[in-house]
N, C-alpha and C positions, 0 to 999 in steps of 0.2 A: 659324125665323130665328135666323142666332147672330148673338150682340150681340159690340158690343166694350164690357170692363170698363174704366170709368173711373175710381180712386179719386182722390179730391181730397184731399190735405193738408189738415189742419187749419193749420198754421202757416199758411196763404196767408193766413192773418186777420192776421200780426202785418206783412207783407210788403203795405208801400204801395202802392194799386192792382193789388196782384195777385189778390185774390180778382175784382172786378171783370170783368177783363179775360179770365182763365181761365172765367169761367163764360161770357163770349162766346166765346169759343174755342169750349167746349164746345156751344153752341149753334148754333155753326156745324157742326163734327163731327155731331152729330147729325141734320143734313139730308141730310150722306151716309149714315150709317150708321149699325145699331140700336144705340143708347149706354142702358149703366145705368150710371150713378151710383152710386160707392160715399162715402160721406162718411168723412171722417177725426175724430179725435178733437177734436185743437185745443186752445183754453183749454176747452173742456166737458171733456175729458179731464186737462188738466191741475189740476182742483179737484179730481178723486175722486184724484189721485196725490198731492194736497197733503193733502188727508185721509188718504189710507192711512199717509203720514209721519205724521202728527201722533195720529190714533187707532189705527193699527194694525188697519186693515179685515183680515178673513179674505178671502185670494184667490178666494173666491167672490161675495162682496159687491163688492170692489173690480172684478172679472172685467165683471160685470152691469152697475153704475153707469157704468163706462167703454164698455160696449155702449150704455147708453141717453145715452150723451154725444154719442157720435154718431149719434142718433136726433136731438139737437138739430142738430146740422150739417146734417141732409139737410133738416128745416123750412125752414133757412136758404138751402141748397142748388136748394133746387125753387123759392122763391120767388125768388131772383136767375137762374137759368137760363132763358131765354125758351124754352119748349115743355118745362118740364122739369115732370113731373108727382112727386107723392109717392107710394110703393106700399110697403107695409108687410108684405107677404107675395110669395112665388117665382108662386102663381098669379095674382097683379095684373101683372108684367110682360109678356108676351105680349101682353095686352088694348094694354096703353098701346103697347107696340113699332108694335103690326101698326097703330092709331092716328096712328102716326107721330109720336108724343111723345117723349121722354126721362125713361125712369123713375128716378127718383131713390130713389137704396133707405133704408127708416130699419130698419136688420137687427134690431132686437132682437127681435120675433116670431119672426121665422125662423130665429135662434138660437136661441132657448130652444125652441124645436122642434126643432131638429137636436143641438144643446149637442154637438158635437164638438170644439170645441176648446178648448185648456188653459186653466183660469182661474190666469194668471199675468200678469205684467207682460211677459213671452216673446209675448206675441200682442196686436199691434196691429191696426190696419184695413189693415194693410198686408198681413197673413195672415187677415183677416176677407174681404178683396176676393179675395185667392186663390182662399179657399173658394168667394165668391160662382162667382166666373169657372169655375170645376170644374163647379157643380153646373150652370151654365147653359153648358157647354160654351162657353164663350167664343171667338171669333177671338183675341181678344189682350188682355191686362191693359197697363192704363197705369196708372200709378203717379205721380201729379203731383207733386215734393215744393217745397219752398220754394227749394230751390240743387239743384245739380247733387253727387249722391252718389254714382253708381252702386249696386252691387250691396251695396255692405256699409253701406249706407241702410239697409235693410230690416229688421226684428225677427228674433227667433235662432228662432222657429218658420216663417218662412215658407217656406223649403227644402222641409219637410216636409207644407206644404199645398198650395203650388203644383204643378199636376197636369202630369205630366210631358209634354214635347211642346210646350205651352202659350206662346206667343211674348210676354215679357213686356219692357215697355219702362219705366227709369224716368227720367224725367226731370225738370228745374227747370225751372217754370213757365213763365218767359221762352223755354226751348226748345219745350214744348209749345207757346204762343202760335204761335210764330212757324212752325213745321211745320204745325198747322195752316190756319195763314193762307195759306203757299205754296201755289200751284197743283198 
């Protein structure tokens, strides 16, 4: 079964009722079709970048801290999405999919297992969901963001992990809502 990749914004946290609403959205989507979750960084990400300004982390301390930031997002993530389960590893999705759940991904295992991408401030969960969507042959990435950005939204490595062919949509939240709510 290919899934379609959903990455959520962190910022939907600072953007009133938007995180709310977007995780119904997503729980809607996910009754048609097999959804993983990717979590975004958010203010979890935004303390290890306030750190790296202020101590000067080596881009692999900072790389990792900011993966496991978004390990907080997807705790947060699975508990607000109705049918949205937590899976911490690529062979825990499937289980949850074919269950009819929505697996909510917290990537830092599965990173530090794979560790193929840059440990730089150049790679977000915006090119973390890429990868996801690759390695899970994905139908299509969506890209949730706070406003509507288009293409030049995205971090300066995702080009190079989005798997070519791969249908990626990005869109502001209010768009997402409201597409999915359409018939």
């Amino acid at each position: 079964m290919r899934p379609v990749v959903v990455k959520v914004g962190g910022g939907l946290l600072g953007a009133s009722g938007a995180l709310e609403r977007v995780c119904v959205a997503v729980a809607t989507l996910g009754r048609r079709e097999a959804l993983v979750v990717v979590p975004g960084g958010g203010p979890f990400a935004d303390v290890v970048r306030e750190l790296d300004r202020e101590l000067g982390l080596s881009p692999e301390a900072a790389h990792w801290m900011a993966i496991l930031a978004m390990d907080q997002y997807a705790h947060l993530l699975a508990d607000r999405i109705r049918g949205g389960r937590l899976v911490e590893e690529p062979g825990a999705i499937a289980a949850v999919l074919t269950a009819g759940e929505i697996a909510v991904l917290a990537p830092s295992r599965w990173l530090r297992a794979a560790d193929t991408l840059p440990h730089s401030w150049d790679v977000t969960s915006d090119s973390v969901a890429a990868f996801v969507a690759g390695a899970l042959d994905a139908v299509r990435l969506e890209l949730v963001k706070p406003a509507e950005v288009g293409k030049e939204g995205v971090d300066a490595c995702f080009a190079t992990v989005v798997p070519a062919g791969l249908e990626v949509k990005i869109v502001g939240w209010e768009r997402f809502v409201r597409e999915v709510s359409s018939p």
